[in-house]
VOSE-532864 format. One record per residue (C-alpha): residue in one letter; x, y, z. Coordinates in steps of 0.05 Angstrom, whole numbers, padded with zeros to 5 digits, always signed. Example, Ala and Ser with C-alpha at 12.3 -4.5 7.8 and 13.67 -1.06 7.14 Angstrom:
2
A+00246-00090+00156
S+00273-00021+00143
END
This chain:
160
X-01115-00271+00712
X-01088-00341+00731
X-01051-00301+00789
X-01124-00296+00830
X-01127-00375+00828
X-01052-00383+00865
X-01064-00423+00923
X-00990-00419+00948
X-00988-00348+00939
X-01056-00325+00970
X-01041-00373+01028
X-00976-00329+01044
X-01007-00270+01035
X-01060-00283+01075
X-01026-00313+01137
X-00979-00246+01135
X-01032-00210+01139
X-01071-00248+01192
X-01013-00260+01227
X-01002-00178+01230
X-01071-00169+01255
X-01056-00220+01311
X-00993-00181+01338
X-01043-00141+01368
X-01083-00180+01414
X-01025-00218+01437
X-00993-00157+01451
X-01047-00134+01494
X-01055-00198+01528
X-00982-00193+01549
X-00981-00120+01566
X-01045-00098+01574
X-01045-00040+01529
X-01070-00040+01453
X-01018-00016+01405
X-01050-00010+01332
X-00984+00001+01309
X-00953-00066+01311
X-01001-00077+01244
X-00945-00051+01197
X-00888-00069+01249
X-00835-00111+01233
X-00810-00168+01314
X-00869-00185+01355
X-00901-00256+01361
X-00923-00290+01314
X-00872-00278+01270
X-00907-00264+01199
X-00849-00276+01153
X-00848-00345+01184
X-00928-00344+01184
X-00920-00329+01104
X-00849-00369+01084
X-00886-00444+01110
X-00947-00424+01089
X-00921-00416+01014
X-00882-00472+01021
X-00943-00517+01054
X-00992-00498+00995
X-00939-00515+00946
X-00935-00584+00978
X-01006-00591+00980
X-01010-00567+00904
X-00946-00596+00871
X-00918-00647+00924
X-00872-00664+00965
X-00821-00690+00913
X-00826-00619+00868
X-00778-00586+00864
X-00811-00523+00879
X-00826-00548+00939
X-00754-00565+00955
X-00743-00481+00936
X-00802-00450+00980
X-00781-00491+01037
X-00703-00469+01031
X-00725-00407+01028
X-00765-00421+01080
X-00710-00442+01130
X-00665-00384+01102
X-00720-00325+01130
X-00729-00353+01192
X-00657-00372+01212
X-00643-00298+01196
X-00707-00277+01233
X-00677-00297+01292
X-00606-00296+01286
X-00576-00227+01246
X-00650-00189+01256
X-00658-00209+01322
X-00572-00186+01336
X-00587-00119+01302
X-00645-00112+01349
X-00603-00129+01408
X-00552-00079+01385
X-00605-00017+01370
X-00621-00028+01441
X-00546-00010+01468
X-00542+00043+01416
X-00606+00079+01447
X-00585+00061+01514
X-00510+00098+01502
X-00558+00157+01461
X-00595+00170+01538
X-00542+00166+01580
X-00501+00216+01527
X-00568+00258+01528
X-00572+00250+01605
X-00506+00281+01609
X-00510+00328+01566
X-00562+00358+01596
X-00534+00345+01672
X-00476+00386+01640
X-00505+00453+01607
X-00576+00470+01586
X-00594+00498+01528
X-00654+00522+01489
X-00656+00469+01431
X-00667+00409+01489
X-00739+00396+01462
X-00710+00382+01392
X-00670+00316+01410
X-00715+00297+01456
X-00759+00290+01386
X-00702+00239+01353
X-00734+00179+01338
X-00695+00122+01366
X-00665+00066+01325
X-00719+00016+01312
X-00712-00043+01366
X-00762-00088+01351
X-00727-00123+01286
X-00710-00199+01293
X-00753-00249+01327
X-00745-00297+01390
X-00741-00369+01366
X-00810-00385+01393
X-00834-00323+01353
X-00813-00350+01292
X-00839-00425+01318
X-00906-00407+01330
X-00910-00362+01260
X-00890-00420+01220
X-00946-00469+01249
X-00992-00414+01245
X-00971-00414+01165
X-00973-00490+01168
X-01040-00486+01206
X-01077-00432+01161
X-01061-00461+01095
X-01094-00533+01116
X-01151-00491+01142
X-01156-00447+01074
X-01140-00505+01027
X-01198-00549+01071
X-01253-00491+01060
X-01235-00492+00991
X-01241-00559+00981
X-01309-00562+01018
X-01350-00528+00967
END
């Protein structure tokens, strides 16, 4: 049962998840509209594999050191998530977008050209997910925000 006394881990799980929840609001601060579904979406700000990545790599530091060597690990890994968060995610987002653009204009046309009785059914085709990589400030403010919630978790904790 040692695995419910992991600070590291319950740090990163918890700023995922809090970090989730807070897609949200900042969502509907930006558009005015709440969207509940963001909560298991992957894109949006704050980013919460960056949230969970630092704050893994924070409560490691704060449990083993800086000098550890699994320190030196978490925080590659680390670096490796959210470079890719916001270089080949965020690219494969970019690129869904031009694929459903070129899948509306072909559906436009189609349908400009000849009508037919099955219309409804691609009109159903779920489009090729868009929101995938993250916008470097998306993945700055997640990994503060796993920076920032493992000081304030490891600082309750050490209160009592």
């Amino acid at each position: 049962m040692a695995i419910f006394s992991n600070f590291p881990l319950w740090c990163a799980i918890a700023a995922i998840v809090l970090a989730q929840f807070l897609k949200v609001p900042v969502n509907f601060i930006a558009t005015k509209k709440w969207d509940w579904r963001l909560i298991n979406s992957s894109g949006g700000m704050p980013s919460s594999h960056s949230g969970g990545v630092t704050a893994l790599a924070t409560g490691i530091a704060i449990e083993e050191g800086l000098s550890s060597p699994i320190f030196a690990v978490a925080t590659l890994l680390a670096i490796i998530v959210m470079y890719d968060a916001t270089g080949v995610r965020r690219q494969t987002g970019k690129q869904s977008i031009a694929i459903n653009t070129l899948m509306r204009d072909f559906n436009r046309f189609i349908e400009e050209a000849k009508t037919w009785a099955g219309k409804d059914k691609l009109q159903k085709r779920e489009e090729l997910k868009e929101l995938l990589g993250h916008e470097p400030s998306e993945v700055f403010v997640g990994g503060l925000f796993g920076v920032c919630s493992t000081l304030v978790i490891y600082s309750l904790i050490t209160l009592q």
